[in-house]
N, C-alpha and C positions, 0 to 999 in steps of 0.2 A: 735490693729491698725484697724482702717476703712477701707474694703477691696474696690476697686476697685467695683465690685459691688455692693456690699451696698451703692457705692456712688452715684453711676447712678440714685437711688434712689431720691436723689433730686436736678436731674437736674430740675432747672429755668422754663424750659415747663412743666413739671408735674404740674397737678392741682388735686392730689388725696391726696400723703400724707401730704405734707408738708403743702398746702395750709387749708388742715384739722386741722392741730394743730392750724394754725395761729389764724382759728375762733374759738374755743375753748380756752379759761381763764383759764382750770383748772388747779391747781395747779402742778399737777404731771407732764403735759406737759410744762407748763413754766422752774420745774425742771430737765426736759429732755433734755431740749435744753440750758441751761446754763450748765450743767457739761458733754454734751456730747464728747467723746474725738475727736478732729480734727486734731490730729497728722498727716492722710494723708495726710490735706490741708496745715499744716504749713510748710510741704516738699517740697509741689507744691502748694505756691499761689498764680500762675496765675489764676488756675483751678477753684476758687472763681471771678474772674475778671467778665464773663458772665458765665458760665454755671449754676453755682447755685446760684443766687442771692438769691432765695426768704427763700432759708436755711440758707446764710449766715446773712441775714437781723432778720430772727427768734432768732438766737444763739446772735447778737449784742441784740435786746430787749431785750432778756431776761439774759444778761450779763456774757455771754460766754468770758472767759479769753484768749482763744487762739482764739478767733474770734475776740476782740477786737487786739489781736497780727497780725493777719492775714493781718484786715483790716489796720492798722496802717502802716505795710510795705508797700499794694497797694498804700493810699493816701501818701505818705511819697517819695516811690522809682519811681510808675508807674503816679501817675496823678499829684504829685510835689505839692501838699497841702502837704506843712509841717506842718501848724498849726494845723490840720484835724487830718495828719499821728500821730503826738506827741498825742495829745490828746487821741489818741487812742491806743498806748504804753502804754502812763500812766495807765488811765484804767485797763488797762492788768498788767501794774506792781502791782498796788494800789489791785487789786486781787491776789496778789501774784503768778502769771505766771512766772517763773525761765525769761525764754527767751524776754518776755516784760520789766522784769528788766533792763537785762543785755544789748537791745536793747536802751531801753531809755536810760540808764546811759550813754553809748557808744556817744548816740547822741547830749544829754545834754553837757559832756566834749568839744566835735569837735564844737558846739555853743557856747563854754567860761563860759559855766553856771558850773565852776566846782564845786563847793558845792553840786550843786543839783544831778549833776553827779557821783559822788563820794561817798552821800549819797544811791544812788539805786545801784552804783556797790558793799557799802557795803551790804547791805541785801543779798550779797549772800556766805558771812562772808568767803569772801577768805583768810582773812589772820588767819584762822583756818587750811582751805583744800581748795585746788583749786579744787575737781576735780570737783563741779558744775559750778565753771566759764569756765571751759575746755568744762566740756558738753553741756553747754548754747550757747558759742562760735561756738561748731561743729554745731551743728541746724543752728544758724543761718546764717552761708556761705550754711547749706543746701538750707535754703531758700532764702538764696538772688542769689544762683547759677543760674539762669535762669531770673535776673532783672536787669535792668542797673542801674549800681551805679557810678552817678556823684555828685561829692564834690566841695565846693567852698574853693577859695584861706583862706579867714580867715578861715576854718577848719584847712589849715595845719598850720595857723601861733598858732592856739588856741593848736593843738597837741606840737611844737614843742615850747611854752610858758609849756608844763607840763614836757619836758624833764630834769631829775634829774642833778643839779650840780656839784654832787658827785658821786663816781664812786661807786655804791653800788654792784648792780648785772648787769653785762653791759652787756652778752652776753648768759642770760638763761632766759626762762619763768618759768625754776621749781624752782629758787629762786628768790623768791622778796619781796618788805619792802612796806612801804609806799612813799618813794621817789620814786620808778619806776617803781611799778603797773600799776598807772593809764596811763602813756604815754606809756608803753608796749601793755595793752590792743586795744588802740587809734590806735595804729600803728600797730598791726595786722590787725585793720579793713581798713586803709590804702594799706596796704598791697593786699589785695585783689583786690583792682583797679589797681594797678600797673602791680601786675603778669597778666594782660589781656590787658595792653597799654592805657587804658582809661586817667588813671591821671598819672600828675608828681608828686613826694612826693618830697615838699623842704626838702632838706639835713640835714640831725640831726643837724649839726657842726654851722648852722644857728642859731642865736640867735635871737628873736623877744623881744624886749622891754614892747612892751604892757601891761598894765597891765591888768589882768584877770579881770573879774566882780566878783564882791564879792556877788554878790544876784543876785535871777532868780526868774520870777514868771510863777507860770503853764501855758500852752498856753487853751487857750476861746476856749470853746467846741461851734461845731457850730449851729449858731441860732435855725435851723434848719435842719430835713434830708433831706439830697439830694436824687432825685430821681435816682436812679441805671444809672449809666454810661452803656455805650455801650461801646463795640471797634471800633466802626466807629468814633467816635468823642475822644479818644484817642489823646491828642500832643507828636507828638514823634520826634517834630521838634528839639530837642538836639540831634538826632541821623542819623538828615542828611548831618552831615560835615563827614560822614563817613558811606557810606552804606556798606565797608565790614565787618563794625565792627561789624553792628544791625544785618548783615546777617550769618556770623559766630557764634557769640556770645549769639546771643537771639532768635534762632531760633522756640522754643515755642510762643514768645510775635510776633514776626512777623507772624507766620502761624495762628494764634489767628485775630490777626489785618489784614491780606489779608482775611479772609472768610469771613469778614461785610467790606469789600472795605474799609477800612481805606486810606485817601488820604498821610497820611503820608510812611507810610507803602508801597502804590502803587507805589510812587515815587523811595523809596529805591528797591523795588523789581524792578523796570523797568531802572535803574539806573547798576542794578548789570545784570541783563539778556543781556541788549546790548551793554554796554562797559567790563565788565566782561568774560561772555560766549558767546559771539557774537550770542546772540537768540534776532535778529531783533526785527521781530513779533510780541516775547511774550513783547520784553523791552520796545517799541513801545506801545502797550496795556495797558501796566501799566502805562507807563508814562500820556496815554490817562485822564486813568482813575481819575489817581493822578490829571490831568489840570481840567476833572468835577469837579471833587470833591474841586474847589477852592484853590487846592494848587498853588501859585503864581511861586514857582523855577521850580516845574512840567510845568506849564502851559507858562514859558519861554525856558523851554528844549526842550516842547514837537513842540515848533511855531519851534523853532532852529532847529531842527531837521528836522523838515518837510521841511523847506526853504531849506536847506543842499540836502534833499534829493530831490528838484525839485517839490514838490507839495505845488507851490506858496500860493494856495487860501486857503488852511490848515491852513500854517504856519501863513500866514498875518492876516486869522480870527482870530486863540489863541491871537499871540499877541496885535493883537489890544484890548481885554479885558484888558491887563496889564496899557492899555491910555498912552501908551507911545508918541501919537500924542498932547498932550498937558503938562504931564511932563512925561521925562524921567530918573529922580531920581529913577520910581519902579521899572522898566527894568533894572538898572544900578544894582542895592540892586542885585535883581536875579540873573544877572550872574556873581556878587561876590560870593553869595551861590553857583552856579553853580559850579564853579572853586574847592571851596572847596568839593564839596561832589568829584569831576572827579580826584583829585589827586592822588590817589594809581593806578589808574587805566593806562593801559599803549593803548594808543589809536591809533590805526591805522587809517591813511589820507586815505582817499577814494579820487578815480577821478572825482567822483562826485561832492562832496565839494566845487573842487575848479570851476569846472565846473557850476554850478548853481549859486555859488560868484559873477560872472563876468556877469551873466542874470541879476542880480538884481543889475548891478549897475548904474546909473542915466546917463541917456542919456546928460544930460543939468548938465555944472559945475557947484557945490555950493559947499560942502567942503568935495569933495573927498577926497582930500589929507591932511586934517586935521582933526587925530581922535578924536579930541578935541572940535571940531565943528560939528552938526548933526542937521539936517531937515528932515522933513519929506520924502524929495525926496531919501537920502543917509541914513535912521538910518538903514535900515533895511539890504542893504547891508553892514554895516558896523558891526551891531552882526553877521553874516555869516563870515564876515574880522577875526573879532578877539577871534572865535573859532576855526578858519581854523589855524591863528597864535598860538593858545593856545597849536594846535595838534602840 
């Protein structure tokens, strides 16, 4: 195994060893970097995300199997290129990597490509011995234990179209045929969403009609490479209907995403410090940050807030970026998101709230009394109205 130090070795700012190989062709060094083992990395692949890009970049040219595995999970789980992520499983499989197998196959099935799927869960000839699909299996929750894994609804109609109509082996993983393999494997990996609240798995007892695809074709490797992501530009906009999940749960990918200001990330972190921990200041700050950095539900929390708390010229700056003075459809969007990231959170009414409500409300009637109705004179006291209500 790759020690801890020996990794430090190429981190991404080093311009000694790594960037040495790169300029060198020789053969010995290109077979260096394709069979070098990166089992550290496939434990922790956030740790490839920024720190070592220019090793991770080396080991893909020159056709590293668990680097194409590495990379497949980042574009796949963290930056939601599926096409990208697949491609680069494949890769990984098509090199015979146990884990790239077993990963694509897994992912191929939950997309209704069951042929193709079925085909790479065979190469790993479980129905000889399972204990490679068991060991392929346990890596891969290694790896995906620190990545958020969300699934779409036709995944579970596509797992729950492979559920066996016969009752072969209904309640073990250490017996199974061909009728219940393949939706056992599918529903472990389901499984693992669940036991953390993220997904709902429709009910086995469900029956989907659909009929499978009978053929799949490889997914198109892309044109070309992409220039190395950062964590500032990072969307992790799937993980702001719930900032205590990102904050409990994926604590690495968050503390990764706050040290390059991630606007996604500043938002959940400023989200969770002031209605969470009652840490004003710091929640305040982040939320700040999050509104720079062009996040639109930050940059409506952060105006809300300020209004809330009395420092009018603040609040009515932010939100004036959102041009809620000509339409107010993108204010409205916002503090629907808003609502939803604030739900677990149990929020306490300040006297201030309602106290600063009543400053901002229009001297001159227009439609005070109709939240339905909003002008320029009343919108602003009226997002103050229907937070104060929310509380």
């Amino acid at each position: 195994m790759v020690s801890e130090t020996s990794v430090k070795n190429y981190n991404s700012d080093d311009t000694s060893d790594a960037s040495n190989f790169g300029e060198n062709s020789d053969a010995g060094h290109a077979s260096y970097f394709r069979t070098i083992n990166l089992r550290y990395f496939v434990a922790k692949p956030l740790e490839m995300l920024n720190e070592h890009i220019k090793f991770k970049e080396l080991c893909l040219e020159n056709g590293n199997p668990e680097a194409h595995y590495i990379e497949g999970l980042l574009q796949y789980f963290i930056h939601k290129e599926r096409s990208t992520g697949l491609y680069h499983l494949r890769q990984s499989a098509i090199a015979k990597n146990s884990n790239g197998m077993y990963l694509y196959g897994l992912l191929m099935l939950a997309k209704g490509h069951y042929i193709t799927g079925k085909r790479y869960l065979d190469k790993l000839q479980w129905n000889e011995n399972l204990s490679l699909s068991d060991h392929c299996w346990k890596g891969i929750k290694n790896s995906l234990s620190a990545v958020p894994v969300r699934m779409r609804r036709q995944h579970y109609i596509n797992m729950v179209n492979l559920e066996p109509r016969i009752d072969c082996h209904p309640d073990t993983m250490t017996e199974v045929c061909n009728n219940c393999y393949y939706y056992k494997r599918l529903n472990q990996f389901y499984r693992i969403c669940t036991n953390s609240g993220r997904c709902t798995i429709i009910p086995s007892t469900t029956k989907i009609t659909t009929r499978p695809p009978t053929m799949t074709h490889p997914p198109v490797p892309p044109s070309s490479p992409e220039s190395p992501n950062t964590g500032e530009s990072y969307d992790l906009s799937y993980l702001l209907d719930d900032p205590l999940d990102a904050v409990e749960n994926y604590p690495e990918l968050m503390e990764m995403c706050l040290r390059v200001n991630n606007p996604h990330a500043n938002y959940i972190k400023g989200v969770h410090e002031y209605f969470g921990r009652n840490n004003v200041a710091q929640g305040l700050d982040h939320l700040k940050r999050s509104a720079d950095g062009k996040c639109d539900v930050a940059t409506y929390l952060y105006g809300l807030l300020m209004l809330s708390r009395g420092n009018m010229h603040e609040g009515r700056r932010y939100l004036s970026t959102l041009g809620w003075n000509t339409n107010m459809k993108r204010a409205e969007q916002c503090w629907t998101n808003v609502k939803k990231s604030l739900k677990r959170f149990h929020i306490t009414m300040e006297d201030w709230y309602v106290e600063n409500m009543f400053l901002l409300k229009p001297a001159r009637r227009c439609h005070v009394n109709s939240f339905a109705k909003r002008c320029t004179r009343c919108f602003l006291y009226k997002q103050v109205m229907q937070f104060v209500d929310y509380i």
